[in-house]
C-alpha angles and dihedrals in degrees: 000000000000113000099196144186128177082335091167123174098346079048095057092035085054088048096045085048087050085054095045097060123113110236101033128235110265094225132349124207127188124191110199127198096219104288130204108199100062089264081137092054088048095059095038083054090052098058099261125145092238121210106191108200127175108262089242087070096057108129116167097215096031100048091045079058097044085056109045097049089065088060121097118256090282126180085229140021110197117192127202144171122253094240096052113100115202116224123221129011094265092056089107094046100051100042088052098048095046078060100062093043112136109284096004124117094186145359140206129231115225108260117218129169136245130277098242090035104126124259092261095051090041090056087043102058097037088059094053116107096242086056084080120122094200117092109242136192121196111197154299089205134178123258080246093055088049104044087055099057118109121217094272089046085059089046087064105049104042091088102148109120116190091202084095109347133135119215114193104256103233093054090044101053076044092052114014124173113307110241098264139128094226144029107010093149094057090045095054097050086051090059088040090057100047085056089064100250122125128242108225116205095210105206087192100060097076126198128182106217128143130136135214102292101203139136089253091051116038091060099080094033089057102035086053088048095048094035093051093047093050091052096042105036106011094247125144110209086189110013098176147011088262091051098050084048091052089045088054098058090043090058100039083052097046083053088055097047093048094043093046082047085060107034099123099044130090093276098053085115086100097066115101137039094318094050086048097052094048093047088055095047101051093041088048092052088043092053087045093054098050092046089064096049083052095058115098152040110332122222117201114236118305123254109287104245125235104274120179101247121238091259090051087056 
């Protein structure tokens, strides 16, 4: 399941890797927020049961929804980005079987950038979490084990991206996305979670996804993501000014590891003055941003939902 809008080339390239998989998808729906560039007539091309919506009607969690219940009862759904491009022509397979893995609801595919992606959005994504190359379960876990956790102990369990990620079909047309604008992947894992299933991280199912990391850009990403995380869970990316200052150095530092790591490679443009300016530029307007997502009232974690447990499926 795509949702798209004005996808362009990586959209294309994502499509032509979907129809390159062996085996083959068994449906592929697209819901497209009224595209202009003909994103709509590339996925029909391609095969893809295409839903046009108006862009008003856009929701992350409810769209996701809209889509995938237009899909057959399949074993797997498996959701992606339309700039994600995946990578090999088992990228389908494996993702999908590390999601029906005893004991899993969903798995995530490994993000990498692309090839062409700058020195500072290479060293971004290669520093997420879902960049690893090492195959990771979190969970399952006891009610016990989950009630305990404190707001940055949430922060770091709820790893499901929707950007490329497979959810086993029965638990998901027994779940779906909650109705929300942000967040509805780390809100699903949270209810997975609670239901006693395990997220995998699969290292072998490979995605190129990466967007323009630039001070312009970053703002809006960061301040959603913090904002979202101290509304949902109670936790302050950067609770304070010393926090986000502190942030900032973390992040220059970790630039100048990466980049002397890779001096001598093809992308060691980015050493010097310039690299370090630019380093500095984009990581201020990200800790800004996330200051601004961190200001404001706290709400402890939401209500777990109703999931059917591992034994009921």
């Amino acid at each position: 399941m795509l949702p798209t809008l004005d996808g362009g080339e990586r959209l294309r390239r994502c499509l032509d890797a979907l129809g390159a998989q062996r085996p083959r998808a068994d449906a592929l729906v697209v819901v497209d927020s009224s595209s202009s560039d003909g994103s709509d007539a590339a996925a029909r091309d391609a095969g893809a049961d295409v839903l046009s919506i108006p862009r008003a009607s856009f929701g992350h969690g409810r769209t996701r929804n809209d889509g995938a219940a237009r899909l057959p009862e399949v074993d797997v759904i498996v959701f992606l980005v339309q700039d994600a491009v995946p990578l090999g022509e088992r990228w389908l397979a494996t993702l999908s079987s590390a999601a029906l893995r005893d004991g899993v609801g969903a798995a995530t595919s490994r993000q990498v950038a692309p090839p062409d992606a700058p020195p500072l959005a290479r060293a971004t994504v290669e520093r997420s979490p879902m960049a690893t190359s090492e195959r990771r379960r979190t969970g399952p876990f006891t009610a016990g084990e989950l009630a305990a956790l404190d707001p940055r102990g949430w922060r770091r369990l709820l790893l499901l991206d929707d950007v490329a990620c497979a959810v086993r079909g029965a638990l998901f047309r027994a779940t779906g996305f909650r109705d929300v604008d942000f967040g509805e992947d780390a809100l699903l894992a949270y209810d997975l979670l609670w239901g006693g299933w395990a997220l995998e991280h699969e290292p072998d199912a490979v995605v190129e996804h990466g967007h323009a990391y630039d001070p312009s850009d970053v703002g809006p990403r960061y301040e959603h993501d913090a904002r979202f995380f101290r509304e949902s869970f109670g936790f302050r990316a950067r609770p304070s000014v010393l926090s986000a200052l502190k942030g900032l150095c973390a992040e220059v530092v970790a630039d100048r590891r990466w980049t002397a790591a890779r001096r001598d490679a093809s992308d060691a443009s980015d050493a010097g003055e310039a690299g370090f300016a630019a380093s500095v530029a984009l990581r201020w307007a990200q800790v800004r941003a996330q200051r601004r997502g961190s200001r404001g009232p706290c709400a402890g974690p939401p209500a777990p939902r109703p999931v059917p447990r591992p034994e009921e499926l």
